[in-house]
C-alpha positions in Angstrom: -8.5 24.7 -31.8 -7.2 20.8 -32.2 -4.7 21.8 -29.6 -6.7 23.4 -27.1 -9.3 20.5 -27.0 -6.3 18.0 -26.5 -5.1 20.1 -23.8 -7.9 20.2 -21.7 -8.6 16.3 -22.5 -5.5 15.2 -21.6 -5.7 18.1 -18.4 -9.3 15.5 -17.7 -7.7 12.6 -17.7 -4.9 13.5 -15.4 -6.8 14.9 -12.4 -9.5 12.6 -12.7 -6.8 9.8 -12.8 -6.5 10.0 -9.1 -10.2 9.5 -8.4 -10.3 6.3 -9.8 -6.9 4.9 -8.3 -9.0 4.8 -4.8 -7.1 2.4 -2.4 -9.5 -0.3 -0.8 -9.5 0.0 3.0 -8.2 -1.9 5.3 -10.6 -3.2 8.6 -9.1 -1.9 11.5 -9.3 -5.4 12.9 -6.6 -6.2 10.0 -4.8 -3.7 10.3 -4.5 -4.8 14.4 -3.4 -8.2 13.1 -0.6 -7.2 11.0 0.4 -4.7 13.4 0.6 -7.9 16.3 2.2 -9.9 13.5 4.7 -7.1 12.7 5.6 -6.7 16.9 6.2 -10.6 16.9 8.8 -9.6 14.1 10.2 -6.7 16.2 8.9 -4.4 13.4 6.3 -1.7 12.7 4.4 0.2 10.1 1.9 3.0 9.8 -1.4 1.7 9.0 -1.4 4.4 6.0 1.4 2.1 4.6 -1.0 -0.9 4.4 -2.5 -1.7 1.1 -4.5 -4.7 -0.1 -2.8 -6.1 -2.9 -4.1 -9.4 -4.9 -4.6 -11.9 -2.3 -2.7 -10.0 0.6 -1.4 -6.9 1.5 1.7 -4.9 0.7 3.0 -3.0 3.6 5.8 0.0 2.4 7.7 1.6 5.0 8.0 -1.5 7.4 10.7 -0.4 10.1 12.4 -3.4 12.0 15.1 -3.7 14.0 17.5 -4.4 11.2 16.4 -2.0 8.7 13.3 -0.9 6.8 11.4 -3.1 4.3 9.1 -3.3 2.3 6.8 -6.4 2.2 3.8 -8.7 0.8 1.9 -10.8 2.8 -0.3 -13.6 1.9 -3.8 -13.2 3.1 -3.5 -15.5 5.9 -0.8 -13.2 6.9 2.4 -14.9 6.2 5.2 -12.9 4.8 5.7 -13.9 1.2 8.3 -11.0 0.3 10.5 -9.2 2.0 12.8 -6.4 0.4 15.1 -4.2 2.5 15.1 -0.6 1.4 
């Protein structure tokens, strides 16, 4: 009996987990400045890829002429990481 209650209590807390992981969304108009940011680069990303992260954004994915990164940016834009993949 103790086992089937832990089963479906862990079962809970696994597909509920993904409910409360919900990604803030970005404004397109932010999404639009990164992507102008990234072209000034000579790089791109899929707006899916865009994530608010602290105080900036983390962008996975970033393909650039060079290679594919992923990055942080500060909220004023700026890159503050840059990691090729």
């Amino acid at each position: 009996m103790k086992i089937r209650f832990m089963t479906s209590v862990v079962l809970a807390v696994l597909l509920g987990a993904p409910l409360g992981l919900h990604a803030e969304e970005i404004a397109a108009d932010k999404q639009r400045a990164i992507a102008d940011m990234l072209a000034a680069m000579k790089c791109e990303v899929d707006p899916a890829n865009i994530e608010a992260g602290g105080e900036g954004y983390e962008l996975d994915d970033v393909f650039c002429r060079d290679g594919q990164y992923d990055m942080n940016l500060n909220a004023d834009l700026t890159v503050a990481d840059k990691r090729k993949e």
